[in-house]
N, C-alpha and C positions, 0 to 999 in steps of 0.2 A: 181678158185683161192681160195685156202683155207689158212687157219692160227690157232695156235696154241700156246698159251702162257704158260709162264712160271714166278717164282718169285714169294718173297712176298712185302708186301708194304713197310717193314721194312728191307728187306732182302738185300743182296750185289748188287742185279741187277734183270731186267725185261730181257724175253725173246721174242724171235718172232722167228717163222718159217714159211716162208708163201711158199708154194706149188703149183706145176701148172703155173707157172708163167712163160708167152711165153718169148722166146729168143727175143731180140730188146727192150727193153723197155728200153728208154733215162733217168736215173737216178743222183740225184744229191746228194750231203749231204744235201746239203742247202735248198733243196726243202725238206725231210723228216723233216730236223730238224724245219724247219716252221712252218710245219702242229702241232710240238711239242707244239711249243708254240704258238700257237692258242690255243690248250686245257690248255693248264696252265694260261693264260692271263682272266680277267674278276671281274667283284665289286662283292663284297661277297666271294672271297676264301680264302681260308684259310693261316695261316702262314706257312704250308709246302711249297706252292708256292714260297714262298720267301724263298725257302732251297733248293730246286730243280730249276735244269737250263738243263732241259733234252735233251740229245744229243742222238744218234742212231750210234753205231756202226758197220757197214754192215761188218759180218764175210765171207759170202760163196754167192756165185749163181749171181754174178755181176762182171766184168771185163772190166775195163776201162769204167766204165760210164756208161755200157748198161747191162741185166739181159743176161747172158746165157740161159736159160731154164732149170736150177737146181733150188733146192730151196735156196730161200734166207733167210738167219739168221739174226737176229741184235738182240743186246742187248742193253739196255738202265740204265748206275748206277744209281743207287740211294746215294746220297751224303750224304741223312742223316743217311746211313748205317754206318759210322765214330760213331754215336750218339748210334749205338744201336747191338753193335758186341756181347756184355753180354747177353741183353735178347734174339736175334735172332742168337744165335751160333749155329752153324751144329753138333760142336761136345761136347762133354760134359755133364755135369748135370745142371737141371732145380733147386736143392736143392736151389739157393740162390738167385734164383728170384723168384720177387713177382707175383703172378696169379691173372687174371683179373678173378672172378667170377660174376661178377651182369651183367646180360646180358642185351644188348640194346634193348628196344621195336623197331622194324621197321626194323630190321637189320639182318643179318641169325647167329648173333651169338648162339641164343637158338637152332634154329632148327639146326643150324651145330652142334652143341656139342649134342646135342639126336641124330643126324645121325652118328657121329665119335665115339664116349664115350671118348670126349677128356673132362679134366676137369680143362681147361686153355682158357676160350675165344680165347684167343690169337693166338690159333692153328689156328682159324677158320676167325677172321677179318682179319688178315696179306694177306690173300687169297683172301677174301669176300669184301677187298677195294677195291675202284673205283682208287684206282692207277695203278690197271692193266689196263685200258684201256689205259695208255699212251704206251703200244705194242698195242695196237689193231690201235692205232692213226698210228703210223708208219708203221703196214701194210699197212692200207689205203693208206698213201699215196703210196704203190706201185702200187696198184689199179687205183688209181688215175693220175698215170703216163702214165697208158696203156690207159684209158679214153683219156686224150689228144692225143694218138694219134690219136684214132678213130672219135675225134671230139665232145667229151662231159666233161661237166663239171657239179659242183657238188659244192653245194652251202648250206647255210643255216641264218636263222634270226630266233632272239626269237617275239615270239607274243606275250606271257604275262608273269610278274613276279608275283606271287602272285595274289593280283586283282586288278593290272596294268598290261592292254590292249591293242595293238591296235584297232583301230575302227573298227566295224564289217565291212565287205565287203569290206576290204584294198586288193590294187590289188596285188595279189602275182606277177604277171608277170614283174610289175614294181619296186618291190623292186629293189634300186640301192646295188649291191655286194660293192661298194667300202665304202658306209658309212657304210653299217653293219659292214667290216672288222674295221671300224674305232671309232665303239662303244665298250666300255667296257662291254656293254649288250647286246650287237649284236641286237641291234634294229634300224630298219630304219628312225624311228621319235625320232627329238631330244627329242620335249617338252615331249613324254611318257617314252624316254630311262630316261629322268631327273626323274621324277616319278617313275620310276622303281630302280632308285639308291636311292630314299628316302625312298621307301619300305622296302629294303634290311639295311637301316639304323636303322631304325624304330625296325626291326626285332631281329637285333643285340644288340640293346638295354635292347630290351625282352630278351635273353637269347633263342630265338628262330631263325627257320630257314626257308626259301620259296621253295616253287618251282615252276612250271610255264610251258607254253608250246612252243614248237619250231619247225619250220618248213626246211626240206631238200627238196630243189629243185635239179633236174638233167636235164641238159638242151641238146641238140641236140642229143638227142634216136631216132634211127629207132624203126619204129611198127614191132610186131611179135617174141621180146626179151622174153622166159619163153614159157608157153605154156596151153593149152586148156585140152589135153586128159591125164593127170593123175595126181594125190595128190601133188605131189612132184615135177610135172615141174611147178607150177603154180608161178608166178613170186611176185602176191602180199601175199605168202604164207611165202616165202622163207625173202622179204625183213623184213615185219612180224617181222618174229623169231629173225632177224637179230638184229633189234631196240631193240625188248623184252630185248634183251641178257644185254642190257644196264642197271648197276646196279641204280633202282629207277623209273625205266619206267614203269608206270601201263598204258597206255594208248595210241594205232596207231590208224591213221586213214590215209587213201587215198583220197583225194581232198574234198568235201564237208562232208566225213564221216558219222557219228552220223546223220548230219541234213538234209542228204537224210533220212532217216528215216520217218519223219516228213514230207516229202512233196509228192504232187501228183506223178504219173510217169511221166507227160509232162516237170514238173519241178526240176526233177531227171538226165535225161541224158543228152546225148549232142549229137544234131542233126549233121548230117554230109552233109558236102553239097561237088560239085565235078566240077572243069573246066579244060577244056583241059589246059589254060595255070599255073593254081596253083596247079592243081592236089586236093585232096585229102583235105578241112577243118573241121574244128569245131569253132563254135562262141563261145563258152564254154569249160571250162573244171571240170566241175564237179567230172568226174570220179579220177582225178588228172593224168592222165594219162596210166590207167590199166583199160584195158575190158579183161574180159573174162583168168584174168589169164595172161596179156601180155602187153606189152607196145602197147601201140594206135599211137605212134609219139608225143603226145603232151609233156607238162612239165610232170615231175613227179613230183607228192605233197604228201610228206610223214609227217604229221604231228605226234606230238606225244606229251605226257602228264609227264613231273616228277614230282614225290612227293615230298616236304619236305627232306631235309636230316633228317633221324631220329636223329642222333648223335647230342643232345641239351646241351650248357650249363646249361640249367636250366630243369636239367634231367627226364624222366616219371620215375613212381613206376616199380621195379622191385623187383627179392629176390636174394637170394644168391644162389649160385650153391650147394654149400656146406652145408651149416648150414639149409637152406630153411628160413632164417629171411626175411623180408621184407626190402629191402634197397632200397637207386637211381639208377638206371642204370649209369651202367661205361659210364664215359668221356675219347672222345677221341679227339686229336685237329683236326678241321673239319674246314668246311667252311658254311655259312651264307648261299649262293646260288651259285648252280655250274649250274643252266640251258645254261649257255653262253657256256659253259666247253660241258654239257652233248651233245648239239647239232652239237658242231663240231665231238665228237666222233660217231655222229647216220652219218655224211658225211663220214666217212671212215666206218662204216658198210653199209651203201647201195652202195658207191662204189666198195667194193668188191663183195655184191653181183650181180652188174650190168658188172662187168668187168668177173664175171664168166658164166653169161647168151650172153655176146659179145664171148667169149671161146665156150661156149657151139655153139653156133651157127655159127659162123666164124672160128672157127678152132682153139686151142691156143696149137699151136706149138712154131708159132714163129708170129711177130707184122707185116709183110711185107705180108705176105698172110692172117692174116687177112683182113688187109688194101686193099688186091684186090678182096677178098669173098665180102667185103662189098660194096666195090666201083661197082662189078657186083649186087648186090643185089638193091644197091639203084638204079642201071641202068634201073632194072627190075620193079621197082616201081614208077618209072616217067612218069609223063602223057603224 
């Protein structure tokens, strides 16, 4: 299951075309536009959120409620295109608008304009914003639909804002899904989610912005998803790139990550023990759920690190494009902290990438023989 966006942040409308996508798959508006606003919902965004109310349009590759096996389109307006038809017009001259020259530190405006020899930032952040990811959100959730049928779900919680924490060794397996959905910071613990909204206050004050880390669980995986013998089946390779793609992610990890590093090899893996009536355990999961390139059965724990939004009221040293004087870097209206935001968007990247590793292996024609590859596979693996 692939997908491919379109739009600017400023522009008439977002795009989605997602591909590959078995015939059966139970679709709803209501379930896509959800997922929507989960990404727009959280303390620290910005005042566009309260301009956008994002919907999803399903043009093509869905009929009455279920995916044919074409591809699916949707587009998503942007409302505060009304606001900005002058400077983002398709057709006409640029002569009577103003140009963003002073490029952002942290941002791909510099490097985008010495990659293009565009000499309008503007070319380059309308692209370069993280408001595309509200299509990559709605793909997910197509992804995410074929998951339920196969019996997985896909989940996530922030772990830290800035340098509010939860406590080390908090048990991922018990995070309850129903208070994260029900935090504004998607954090499991009140008294640190409260802490973490006073960071984010704190921050805004400054003139500055947080970022923090978040973790995506996927829960009911068969072992054997992705694969061993080459570059490009390897399953923790692919979700990887997937997260990476995520504007401001500097940093993945798989279940204990980094701080396997640091420890013995006894205190590294996860023993495996076997009885005829459970079949197949581990008393741990350190790996987060990937050996060897593949899903193991257990949870999957895909952690992962953002940065700071670069985009500051209280802006770093920059120069001009033009002149080369030294100036602020341009302001854009931003938000405080989107890690609540960013992490639901890393649940519709690992979901596609898991619903295409479930294709790859069961078949993705259509959702009904999946449903019986897999139901003979798990046959095949029962003690």
């Amino acid at each position: 299951m692939r997908y491919t966006t379109a739009g600017e942040s400023h522009g008439r409308a977002l795009v989605a075309i997602v591909s590959d996508v078995p015939a059966g798959v139970s679709l709803d508006a209501a379930s896509i536009d959800a997922e929507l606003v989960r990404r727009q919902i959280g303390y620290g965004r910005g005042g566009r959120m309260k301009i956008e109310s994002d919907r999803a349009i399903v043009l093509s590759g869905v009929r009455f409620g279920r995916t044919i096996g074409s591809p699916v389109a949707l587009t998503i307006g942007n409302r505060d295109w009304d606001n900005w038809t002058d400077v983002m017009s398709v057709w006409g001259s640029d002569e009577d608008v103003a140009r963003l020259t002073a490029p952002r530190p942290g941002h791909a405006d510099l490097a985008g304009c010495q990659k293009t020899g565009a000499g309008d930032i503007r070319d380059i952040l309308e692209r370069a914003s993280a408001r595309e990811t509200a299509a990559r959100v709605a793909s997910g959730a197509i992804a995410k639909a074929l998951l339920r049928h196969l019996g997985v779900s896909v989940e996530s919680f922030v772990q830290s804002i800035g340098d509010v924490a939860l406590v080390e060794g908090h048990d991922i397996s018990k995070v309850d899904a129903v208070v994260v959905e029900a935090s504004d910071v998607r954090c499991p613990d009140d008294a640190v989610a409260a802490r973490m909204r006073s960071a984010i206050d704190m921050a805004k004050e400054a003139g500055e912005s947080l970022g923090g880390v978040f973790v995506v669980l996927a829960k009911g995986l068969v072992p054997g998803l992705g694969g061993y013998a080459q570059a490009d089946q390897r399953l923790d390779a692919k979700l990887g790139s997937a997260v990476f793609s995520i504007p401001a992610i500097k940093g993945v990890e798989f279940g204990d990550g980094f701080a396997l590093a640091a420890r013995p090899g006894s205190h590294a893996h996860d023993a495996i023990r076997y009885s005829p009536d459970a079949g197949v355990q581990r008393d741990t999961n350190r790996a987060g759920g990937l050996e060897g390139g593949m899903t193991n059965g257990e949870i999957l724990v895909v952690r992962a690190a953002m940065k700071p939004i670069p985009t500051l009221m209280t802006p770093l040293a920059s120069f001009d494009l033009v002149s080369g004087a030294a100036v602020d870097a341009s302001r854009e209206r931003s938000d405080v902290c989107a890690v609540p935001a960013a992490a639901v968007v890393a649940e519709a990247e690992v979901a596609l990438v898991l619903a295409s590793a479930y294709a790859a292996k069961f078949g993705g024609d259509c959702v009904s023989d999946m449903i019986a590859a897999l139901d003979a596979y798990r046959a095949r693996l029962a003690p």
